[in-house]
N, C-alpha and C positions, 0 to 999 in steps of 0.2 A: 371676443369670443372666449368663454372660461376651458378650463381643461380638466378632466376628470382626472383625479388622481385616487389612487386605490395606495390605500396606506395599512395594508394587510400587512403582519411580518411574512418574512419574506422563510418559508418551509425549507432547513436542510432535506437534503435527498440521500440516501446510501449510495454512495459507489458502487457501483456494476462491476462485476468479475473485468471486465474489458478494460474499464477507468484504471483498478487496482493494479492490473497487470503491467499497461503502459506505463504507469507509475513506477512500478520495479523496473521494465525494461531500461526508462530513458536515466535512475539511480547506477545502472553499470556503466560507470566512467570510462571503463579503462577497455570495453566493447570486447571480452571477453566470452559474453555468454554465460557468464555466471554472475552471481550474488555473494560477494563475501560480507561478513560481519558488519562492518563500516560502511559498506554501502548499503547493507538492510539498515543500518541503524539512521543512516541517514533519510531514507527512503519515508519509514516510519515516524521518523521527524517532521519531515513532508507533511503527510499525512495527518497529524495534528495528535500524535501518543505524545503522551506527557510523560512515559518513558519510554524510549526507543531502544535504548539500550537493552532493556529485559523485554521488548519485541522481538530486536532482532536476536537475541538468543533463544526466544518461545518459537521465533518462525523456521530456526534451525533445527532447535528440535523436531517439528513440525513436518518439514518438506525436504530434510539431508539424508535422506534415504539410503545412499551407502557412504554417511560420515566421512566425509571428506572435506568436510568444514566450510563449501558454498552450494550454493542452489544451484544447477543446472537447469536449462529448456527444461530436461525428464522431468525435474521436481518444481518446474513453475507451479502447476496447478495446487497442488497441495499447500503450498506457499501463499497464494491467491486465496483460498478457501481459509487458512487459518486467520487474514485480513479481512474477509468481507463477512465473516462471522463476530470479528471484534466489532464492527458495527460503524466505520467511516462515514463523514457525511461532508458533503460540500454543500454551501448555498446556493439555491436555485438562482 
C-alpha cells in the first residue's frame, strides 16, 4: 500500500506572547524572578537573534522600568511585547 506524502515546506509560525514568556521564564537560572543582562542575552540566543547581546540591552531598555538593571514579574509584559514585535518564529 503507498503512502502519501505532502512535501510542502514546512511554514514558520510567530511565537505567542505565551511561548516568548516561558522562554524568558525557564532563561532565569538562578529562580530569582528576574532577568539580568546574561540571561536576556542568553534567552535571545535561544530564540534565534544573531545579536543577543544588543537584544538584551534593546529589551532593558524596553521593559526596566525603574532601572535597576533586571526585568522583574512588573516588567515581563513590556519585555514580552518588545520580542514578539521583533518577530520570532519556530517551525511548525
Amino acid at each position: 500500500m503507498g503512502r502519501i506524502v505532502d512535501n510542502k515546506p514546512i511554514k514558520p509560525m510567530k511565537l505567542t506572547e505565551d511561548q516568548i514568556k516561558k522562554i524568558f521564564k525557564k532563561y532565569d537560572v538562578n529562580n530569582d524572578n528576574q532577568l539580568s543582562k546574561e540571561e536576556l542575552k542568553k534567552a535571545f540566543h535561544y530564540l534565534g537573534s544573531i545579536i543577543p547581546g544588543i537584544r538584551a540591552n534593546r529589551g532593558l531598555h524596553h521593559a526596566d522600568a525603574n532601572k535597576d538593571g533586571v526585568v522583574d514579574e512588573g516588567e515581563m509584559n513590556e519585555l514580552v511585547k518588545y520580542a514578539v514585535g521583533l518577530g520570532f518564529k519556530v517551525k511548525a
